[in-house]
Structure formats: C-alpha cells, structure tokens
N, C-alpha and C positions, 0 to 999 in steps of 0.2 A: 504494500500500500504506500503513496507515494502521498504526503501531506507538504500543504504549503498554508502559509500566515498570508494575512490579507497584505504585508508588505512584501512576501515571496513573489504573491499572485502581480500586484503593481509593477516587477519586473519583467514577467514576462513578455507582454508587447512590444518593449523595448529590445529583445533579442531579432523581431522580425527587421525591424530597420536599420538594425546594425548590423546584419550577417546576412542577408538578400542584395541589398544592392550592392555590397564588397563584392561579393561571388558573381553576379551578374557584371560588375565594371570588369573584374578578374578574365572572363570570360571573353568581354568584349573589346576590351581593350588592352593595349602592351603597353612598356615601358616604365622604368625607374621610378619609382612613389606611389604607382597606382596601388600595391598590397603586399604585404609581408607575405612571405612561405616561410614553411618550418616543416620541411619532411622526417619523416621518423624518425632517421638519421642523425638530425642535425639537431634533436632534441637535448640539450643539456641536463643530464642526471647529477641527480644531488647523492655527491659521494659519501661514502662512512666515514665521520670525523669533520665535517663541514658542511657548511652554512649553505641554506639553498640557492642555488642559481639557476632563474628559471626562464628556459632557452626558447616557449611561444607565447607570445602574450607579455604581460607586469601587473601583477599588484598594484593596484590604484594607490597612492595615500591621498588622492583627491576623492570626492562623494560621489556618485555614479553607478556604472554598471561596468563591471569589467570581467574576461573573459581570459582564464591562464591554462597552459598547458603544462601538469608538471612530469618530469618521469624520477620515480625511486630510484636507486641503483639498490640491485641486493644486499641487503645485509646492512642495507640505512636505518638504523632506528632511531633517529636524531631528534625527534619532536618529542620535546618531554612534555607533559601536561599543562596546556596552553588554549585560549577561547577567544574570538575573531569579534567584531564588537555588531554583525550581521547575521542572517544564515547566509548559508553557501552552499551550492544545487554542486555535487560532485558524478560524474558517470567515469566508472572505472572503464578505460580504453584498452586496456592490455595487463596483462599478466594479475597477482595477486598485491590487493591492498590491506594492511593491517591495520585496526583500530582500534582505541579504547577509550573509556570513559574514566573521570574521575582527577583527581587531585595526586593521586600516587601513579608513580611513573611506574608500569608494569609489562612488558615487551609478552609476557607468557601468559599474560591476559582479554591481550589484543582477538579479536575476530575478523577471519578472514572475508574481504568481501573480493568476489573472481572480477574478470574481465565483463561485462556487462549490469554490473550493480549500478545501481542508481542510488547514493546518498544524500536526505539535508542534515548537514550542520547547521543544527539552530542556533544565532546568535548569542553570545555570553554563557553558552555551554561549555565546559573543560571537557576537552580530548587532546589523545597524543596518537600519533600513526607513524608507518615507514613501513618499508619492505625488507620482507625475509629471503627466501631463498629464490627470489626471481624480480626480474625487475617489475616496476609497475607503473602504466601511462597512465595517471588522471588528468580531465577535463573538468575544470572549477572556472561553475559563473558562480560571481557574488556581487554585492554593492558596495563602495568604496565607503568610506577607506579602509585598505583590507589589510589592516593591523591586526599583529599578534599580541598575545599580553598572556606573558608567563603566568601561569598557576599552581606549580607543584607548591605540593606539601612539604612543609621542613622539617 
C-alpha cells in the first residue's frame, strides 16, 4: 500500500512538468545545455568510509521539488540514524536497499527492500540505510530543502 500526506499529494503534479517536456526537448532537440544524462555507468556510488556523492540529480538546500539518483556501493552502511525535515517518495532501481528505523544505529536490523520497492520516508522520521552485499540504485523525489539532521542515540 502506497500512502501519501496531503503535502506528498501537492507534489505530484509538479513531477509532470518537470520531467515531460525535458524528455520531449531531449528528444527533439540537440546540443550542449539542453539536458543532463547520467547512464548507469556514470553513476557515482557512495563508497564504505565516505561521504555521499551523488552522480544524477543534487539535493536541493533550496524549497522545491527535486529529483536524485543515488547508487550504494556494497558494503556502504554509512547512514547512521538520521531524518530529512520532508517525506521523500524513494523506488528502488536496482539491486538491494537496507533500512531501518529508530535512534540506534543497527546494520543487522535493517530490512531489505529488492529492486522495484517503492518507499515514503515520512518527514522528521529517524532512519538509517546502505547497502550490503550488492550495490543499490535508488530514485529519490522529495521537497527541498533536502537536509539531513543526525539523530542517533548517545
């Protein structure tokens, strides 16, 4: 079951006219500035022991709607228990994504969600995630600004 908050729902409309007529210019026209690519390839994974860096799309710190591609690298479990000040609509692309809930940082807690999961993170919820023994492409829309704000337990 796929639930959304009546500010979830307000995003939506806004995905058709920002990702319709990119694909349609895309399409129809060539040349330098008209659209980013980022083939699978060329997607930047967030290694074990570092900071993410994320190779389609950026994290707004402006208000808005923004639209990231991130890829795990195996064996990343680098998000300790942490909550986004949003929800955020995630569909796992590829391989397994780990998740958990809570204020204590727990990697053997985590649940696996596969390659076509559809997740919300609801706004000012504590979770921690990363990938285990294979990599993982998520697809994250949220609304800016897409701040993180530590919450583990001491």
């Amino acid at each position: 079951m796929i639930t959304f908050t009546r500010r979830s729902l307000a995003l939506l409309p806004a995905l058709g006219p920002l990702l319709s007529p990119a694909l349609a210019r895309g399409r129809a026209q060539s040349g330098r500035g008209r659209f980013q690519i980022a083939r699978p390839d060329q997607i930047v994974g967030v290694e074990p022991g570092r900071r993410a860096k994320f190779g389609a799309g950026r994290r707004s710190t402006k208000e808005g709607l923004y639209v990231q591609m991130v890829k795990w690298l195996a064996g990343h479990h680098f998000s300790h228990p942490h909550f986004h000040p949003h929800d955020r609509f995630i569909t796992v692309l590829k391989g397994t994504w780990w998740v958990g809930t809570g204020t204590k940082y727990d990697p053997d807690g985590t649940v696996p969600m596969p390659a076509g999961t559809f997740v919300t993170h609801f706004g000012q919820q504590v979770h921690f995630d990363g990938a285990k023994d294979e990599d993982a492409v998520l697809l994250i829309v949220g609304e800016g600004p897409g701040t993180s704000t530590p919450a583990e337990a001491k």
